[in-house]
C-alpha positions in Angstrom: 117.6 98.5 91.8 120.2 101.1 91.5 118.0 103.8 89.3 121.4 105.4 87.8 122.8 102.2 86.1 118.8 102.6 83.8 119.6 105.0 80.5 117.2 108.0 80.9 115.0 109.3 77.9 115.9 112.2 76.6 114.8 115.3 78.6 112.9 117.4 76.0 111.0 114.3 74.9 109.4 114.3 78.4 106.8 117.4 78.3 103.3 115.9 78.3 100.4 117.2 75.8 96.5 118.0 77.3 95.9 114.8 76.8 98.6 113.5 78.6 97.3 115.6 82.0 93.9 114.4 81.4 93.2 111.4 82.5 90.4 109.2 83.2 89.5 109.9 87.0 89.5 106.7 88.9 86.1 105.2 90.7 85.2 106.2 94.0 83.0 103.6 94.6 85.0 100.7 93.1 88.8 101.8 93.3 90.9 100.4 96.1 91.6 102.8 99.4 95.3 102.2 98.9 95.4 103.4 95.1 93.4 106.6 96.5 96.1 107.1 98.9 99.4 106.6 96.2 98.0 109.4 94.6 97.5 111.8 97.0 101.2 110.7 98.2 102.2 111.5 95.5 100.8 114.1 94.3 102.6 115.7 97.3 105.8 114.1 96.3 105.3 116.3 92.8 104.1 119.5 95.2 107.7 119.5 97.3 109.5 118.7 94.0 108.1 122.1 92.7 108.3 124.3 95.6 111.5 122.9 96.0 113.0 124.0 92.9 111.3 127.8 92.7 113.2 128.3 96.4 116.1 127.3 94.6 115.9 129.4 91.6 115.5 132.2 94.2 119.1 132.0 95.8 120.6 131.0 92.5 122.2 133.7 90.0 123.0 131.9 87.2 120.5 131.7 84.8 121.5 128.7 83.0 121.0 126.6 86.0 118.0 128.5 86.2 116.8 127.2 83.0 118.0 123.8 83.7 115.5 124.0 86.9 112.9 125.5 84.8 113.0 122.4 82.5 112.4 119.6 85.3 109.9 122.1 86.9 108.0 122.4 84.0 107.5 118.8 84.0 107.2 118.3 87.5 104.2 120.6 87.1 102.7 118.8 84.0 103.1 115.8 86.5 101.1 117.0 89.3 98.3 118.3 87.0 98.3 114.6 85.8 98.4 113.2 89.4 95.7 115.7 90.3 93.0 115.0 87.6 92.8 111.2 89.0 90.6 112.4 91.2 86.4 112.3 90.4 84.6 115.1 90.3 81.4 113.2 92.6 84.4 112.9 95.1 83.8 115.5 97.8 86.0 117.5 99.7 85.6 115.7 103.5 85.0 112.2 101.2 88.7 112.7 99.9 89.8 113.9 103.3 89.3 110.5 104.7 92.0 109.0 102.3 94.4 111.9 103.2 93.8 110.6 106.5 94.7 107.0 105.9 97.5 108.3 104.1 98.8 109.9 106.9 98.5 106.8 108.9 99.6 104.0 106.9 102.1 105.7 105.8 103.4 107.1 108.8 103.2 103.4 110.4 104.7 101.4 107.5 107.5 103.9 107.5 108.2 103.7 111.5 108.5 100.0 111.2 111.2 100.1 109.1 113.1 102.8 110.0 116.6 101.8 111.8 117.1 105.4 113.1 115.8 105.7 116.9 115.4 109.5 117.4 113.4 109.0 113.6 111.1 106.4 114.6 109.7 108.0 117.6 109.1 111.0 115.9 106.8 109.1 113.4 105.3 107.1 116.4 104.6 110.8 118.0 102.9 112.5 114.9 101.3 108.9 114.1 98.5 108.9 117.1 97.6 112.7 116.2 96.9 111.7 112.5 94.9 108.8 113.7 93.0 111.4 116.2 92.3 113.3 112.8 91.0 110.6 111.3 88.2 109.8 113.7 87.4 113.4 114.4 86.9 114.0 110.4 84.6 110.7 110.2 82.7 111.8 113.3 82.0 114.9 111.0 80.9 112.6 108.1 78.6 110.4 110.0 76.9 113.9 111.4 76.6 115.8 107.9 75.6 112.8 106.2 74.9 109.9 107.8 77.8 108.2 105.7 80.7 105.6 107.4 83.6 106.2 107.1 84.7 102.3 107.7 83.4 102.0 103.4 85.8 104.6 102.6 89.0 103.1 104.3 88.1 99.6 103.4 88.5 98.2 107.0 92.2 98.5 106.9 92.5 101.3 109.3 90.6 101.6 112.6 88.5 105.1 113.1 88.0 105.7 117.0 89.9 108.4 119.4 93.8 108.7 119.7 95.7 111.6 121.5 93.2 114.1 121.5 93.4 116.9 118.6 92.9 119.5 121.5 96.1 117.8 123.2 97.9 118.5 119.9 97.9 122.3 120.5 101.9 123.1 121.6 104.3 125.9 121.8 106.0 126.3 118.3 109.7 126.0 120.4 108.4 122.6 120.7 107.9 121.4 117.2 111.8 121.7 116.1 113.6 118.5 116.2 117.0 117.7 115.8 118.1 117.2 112.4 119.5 114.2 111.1 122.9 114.3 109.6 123.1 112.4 106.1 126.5 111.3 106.6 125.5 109.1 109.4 122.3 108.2 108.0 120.8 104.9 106.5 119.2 105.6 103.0 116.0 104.6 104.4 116.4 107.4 107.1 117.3 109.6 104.2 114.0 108.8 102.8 111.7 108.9 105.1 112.3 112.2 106.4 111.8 113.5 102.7 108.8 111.4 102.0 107.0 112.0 105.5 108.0 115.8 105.3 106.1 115.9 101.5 103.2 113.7 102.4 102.2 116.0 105.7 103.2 119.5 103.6 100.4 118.4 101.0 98.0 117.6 104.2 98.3 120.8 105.3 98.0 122.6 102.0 94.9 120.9 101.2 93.2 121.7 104.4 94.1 125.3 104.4 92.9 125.3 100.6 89.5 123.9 101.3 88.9 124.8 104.8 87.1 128.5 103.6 84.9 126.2 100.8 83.3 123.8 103.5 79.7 124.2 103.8 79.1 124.6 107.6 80.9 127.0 109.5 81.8 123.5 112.4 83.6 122.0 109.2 85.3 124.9 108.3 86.4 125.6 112.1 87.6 122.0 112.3 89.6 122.1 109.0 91.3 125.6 109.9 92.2 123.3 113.7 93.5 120.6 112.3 95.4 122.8 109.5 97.5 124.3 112.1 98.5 120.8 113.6 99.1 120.0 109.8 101.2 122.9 109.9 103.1 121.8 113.4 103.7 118.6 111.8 105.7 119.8 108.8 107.9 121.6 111.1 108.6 118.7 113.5 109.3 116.5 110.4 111.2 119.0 108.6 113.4 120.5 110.8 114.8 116.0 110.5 116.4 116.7 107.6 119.5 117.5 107.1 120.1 121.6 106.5 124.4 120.5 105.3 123.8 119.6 101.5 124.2 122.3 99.1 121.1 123.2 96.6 122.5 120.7 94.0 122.8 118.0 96.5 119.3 118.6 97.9 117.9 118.7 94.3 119.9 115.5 93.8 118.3 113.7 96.5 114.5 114.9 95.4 114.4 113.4 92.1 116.1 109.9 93.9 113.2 110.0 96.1 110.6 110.7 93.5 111.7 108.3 91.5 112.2 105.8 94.2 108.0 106.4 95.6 107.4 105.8 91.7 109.0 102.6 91.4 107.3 101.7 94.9 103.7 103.1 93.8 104.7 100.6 90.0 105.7 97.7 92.1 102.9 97.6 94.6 99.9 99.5 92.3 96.8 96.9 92.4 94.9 99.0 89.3 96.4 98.2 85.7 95.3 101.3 84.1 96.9 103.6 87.3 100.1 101.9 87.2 100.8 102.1 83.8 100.6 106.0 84.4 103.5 105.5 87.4 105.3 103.6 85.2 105.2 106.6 82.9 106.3 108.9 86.0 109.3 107.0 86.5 110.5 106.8 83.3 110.2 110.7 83.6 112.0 110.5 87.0 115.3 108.7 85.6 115.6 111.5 83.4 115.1 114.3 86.3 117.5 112.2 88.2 120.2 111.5 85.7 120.2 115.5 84.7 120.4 116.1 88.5 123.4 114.0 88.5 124.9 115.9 85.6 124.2 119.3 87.1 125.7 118.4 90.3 129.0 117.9 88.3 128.6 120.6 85.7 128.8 123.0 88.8 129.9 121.7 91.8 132.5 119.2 90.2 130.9 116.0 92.0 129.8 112.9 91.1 126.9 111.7 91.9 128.5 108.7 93.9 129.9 111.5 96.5 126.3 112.2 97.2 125.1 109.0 97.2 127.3 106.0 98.0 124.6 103.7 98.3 122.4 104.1 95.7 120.2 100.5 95.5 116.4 101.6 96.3 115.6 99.7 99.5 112.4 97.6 99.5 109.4 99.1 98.0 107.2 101.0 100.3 103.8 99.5 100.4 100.5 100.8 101.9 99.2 98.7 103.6 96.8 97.8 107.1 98.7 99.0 110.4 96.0 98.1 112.9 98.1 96.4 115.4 100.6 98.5 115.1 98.9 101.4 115.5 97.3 100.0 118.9 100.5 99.3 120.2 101.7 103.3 119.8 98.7 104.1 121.0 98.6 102.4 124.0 102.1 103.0 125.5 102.4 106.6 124.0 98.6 108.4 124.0 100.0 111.2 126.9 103.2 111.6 125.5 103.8 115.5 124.7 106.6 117.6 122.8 109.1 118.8 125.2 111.9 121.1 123.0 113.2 117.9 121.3 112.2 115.6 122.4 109.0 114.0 124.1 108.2 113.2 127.5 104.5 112.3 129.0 102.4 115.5 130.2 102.0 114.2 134.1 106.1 114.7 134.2 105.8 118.4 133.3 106.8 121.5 135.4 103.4 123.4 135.5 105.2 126.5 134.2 105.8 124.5 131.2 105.2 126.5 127.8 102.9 123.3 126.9 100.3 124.4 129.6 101.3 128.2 128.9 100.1 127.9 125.0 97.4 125.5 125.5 95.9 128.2 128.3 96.1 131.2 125.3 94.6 128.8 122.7 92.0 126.2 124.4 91.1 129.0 127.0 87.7 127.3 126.8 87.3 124.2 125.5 84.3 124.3 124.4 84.8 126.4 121.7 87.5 123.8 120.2 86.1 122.4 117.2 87.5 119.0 117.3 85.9 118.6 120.5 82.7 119.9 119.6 81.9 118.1 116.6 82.2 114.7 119.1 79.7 116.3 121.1 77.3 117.1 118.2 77.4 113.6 117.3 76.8 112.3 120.8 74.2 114.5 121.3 72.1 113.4 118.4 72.4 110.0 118.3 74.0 109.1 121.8 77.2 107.8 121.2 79.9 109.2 118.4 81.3 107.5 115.5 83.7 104.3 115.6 85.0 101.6 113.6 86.7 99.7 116.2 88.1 95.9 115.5 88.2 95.7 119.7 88.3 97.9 122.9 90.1 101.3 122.3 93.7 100.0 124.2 93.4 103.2 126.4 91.0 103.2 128.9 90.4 106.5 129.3 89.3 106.9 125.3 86.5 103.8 125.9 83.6 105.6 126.3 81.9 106.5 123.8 79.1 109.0 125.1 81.5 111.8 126.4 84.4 112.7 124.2 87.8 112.8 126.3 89.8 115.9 126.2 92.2 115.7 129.1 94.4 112.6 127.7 97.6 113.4 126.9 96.7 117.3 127.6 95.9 117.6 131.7 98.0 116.5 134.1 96.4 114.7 136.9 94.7 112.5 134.2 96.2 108.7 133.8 95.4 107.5 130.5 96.0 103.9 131.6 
């Protein structure tokens, strides 16, 4: 599909009324783990669109632009609060932290296995193993508040057991800039997944900062605030990918192709009725951010939008979907792989002046005071062994046991994983 041969709605028709951004919330209980996960993606999506355009606004002097921006925003916002409201108030805050979780996952895998762009892939494959770490250190927190399983929540698609330890995910911030990728020599599906992956871990990290002070007990507020900051270092390793070349109109440009591409994805693979008639609705407001986009870009900058984007066709739809294999695969050839400046190299090859051992020293001084290490112990302490949903063995030996929680994969030296 080529989304700039469709004829847009008119712009001003798109604002949505109260009763537009009020939604019935979907089911917890009966409503599928991957429709839980399109809307928190794209929720984000809406998040990046917005911040996005206020930065512009900022460097931009001419206030009729400025209006034009203010428009789209307007009903960027009106879709977010839309997006947002989905969600059931009986949901609870770590409950809806396990789909941003699986999110984070699937996503992440079903976005490395398509990408054609080397340097890309094993950035995702990097970032991959510490969202899957999250995961299992978020549902070991669950099964010790409450007794509840995470396994229910995720549907069995996606495994929950230990993968590079969160402690090991503690680096130097000169280690979390990549190299960016250059969108003259990149595949639209490179193109897009930077953007995508960029939004998807910016909204992780907002929504863990948000809620880490409104957690009941001090642990899970300590664990949120940890796993924040590697939210944080996450953004920056996939952010600094994208091209920093295109001019404001460009960028804006390619933000409404992407949100109107995850649209037509979320409409094409959407298993609920009800929720994809509402992304239906979001695209058809899409095409008409993009096509005003498009006339922007030539109002100001004289281009047409086929100098932007020569290949327009969306590629196939992204789907969310199971990654289990996949996942074990990364896992088990990559667990003690570490940043080094950009790129990535396993922790037993580095200098021991490296600023890897120099940070983690400063920040996991004692590691018993790291929550994502503590909670494990909690758990094991109460009832023996920690929390797993595990469809075999853990593929790394050194993460099998399940009565002591291992914190020197991928972080110590002298440790062999394998």
């Amino acid at each position: 599909m080529n989304p700039f041969d469709l004829k847009p709605a008119k712009l001003e028709s798109q604002f949505l009324d109260w009763q537009d951004m009020s939604p019935v919330p979907y089911d917890s209980r009966e409503t599928d783990p991957y429709t839980k996960t399109r809307i928190i993606l794209m929720n984000g999506t809406e998040f990046e669109a917005v911040w996005f355009s206020h930065q512009f606004t900022r460097h931009c002097a001419d206030n009729d632009l400025r209006r034009s921006l203010a428009v789209m925003r307007r009903q960027e916002q009106q879709q977010q609060k839309l997006i947002g409201a989905l969600k059931p108030l009986d949901e609870d805050i770590l409950v809806h932290t396990i789909s941003y979780e699986q999110l984070a996952i699937d996503l992440t895998a079903a976005l490395a296995q398509r990408e054609d762009n080397p340097y890309v892939k094993e950035a995702l494959d990097f970032a991959l193993l510490e969202d899957f770490d999250h995961l299992y250190r978020y549902a070991d927190l669950m099964s010790f508040d409450s007794h509840m399983h995470a396994e229910e929540l995720v549907g069995r698609y996606t495994e929950i057991m230990p993968g590079r330890p969160t402690i090991a995910h503690h680096r130097h911030p000169l280690d979390s800039v990549n190299y960016p990728v250059l969108y003259e020599s990149a595949s639209p599906v490179t193109k897009l997944c930077s953007s995508i992956i960029t939004a998807a871990e910016q909204q992780t990290m907002n929504y863990y900062m948000n809620v880490a002070p409104f957690y009941p007990k001090e642990y899970g507020r300590r664990l949120y605030r940890e796993i924040g900051m590697v939210e944080e270092q996450h953004v920056t390793h996939y952010g600094s990918l994208i091209d920093p070349n295109p001019t404001w109109l460009e960028c804006c440009l390619n933000h409404q192709y992407t949100e109107a591409y995850l649209y037509w994805s979320a409409m094409e693979t959407e298993t609920d009725p009800r929720i994809r008639e509402i992304w239906s609705r979001m695209f058809d407001m899409e095409i008409a951010h993009l096509h005003a986009a498009a006339e922007l870009l030539l109002a100001y900058e004289g281009r047409a939008w086929q100098q932007v984007m020569p290949d327009p066709e969306f590629p196939a739809p992204l789907k969310l979907t199971g990654n289990v294999e996949y996942v074990r695969d990364v896992l088990k050839n990559t667990v003690t792989l570490t940043a080094d400046r950009e790129s990535w190299a396993p922790v037993e090859t580095l200098p021991e002046n490296h600023d890897f051992f120099r940070y983690q020293a400063q920040i996991n001084s004692n590691p018993e005071t790291v929550e994502s290490h503590d909670i494990i112990e909690r758990l094991i302490e109460r009832e023996g062994r920690d929390y797993r949903f595990e469809t075999a063995e853990n593929p790394v030996k050194g993460l099998r046991d399940r009565k002591k929680d291992n914190i020197a994969v991928g972080r110590e030296v002298r440790v062999m994983a394998r």
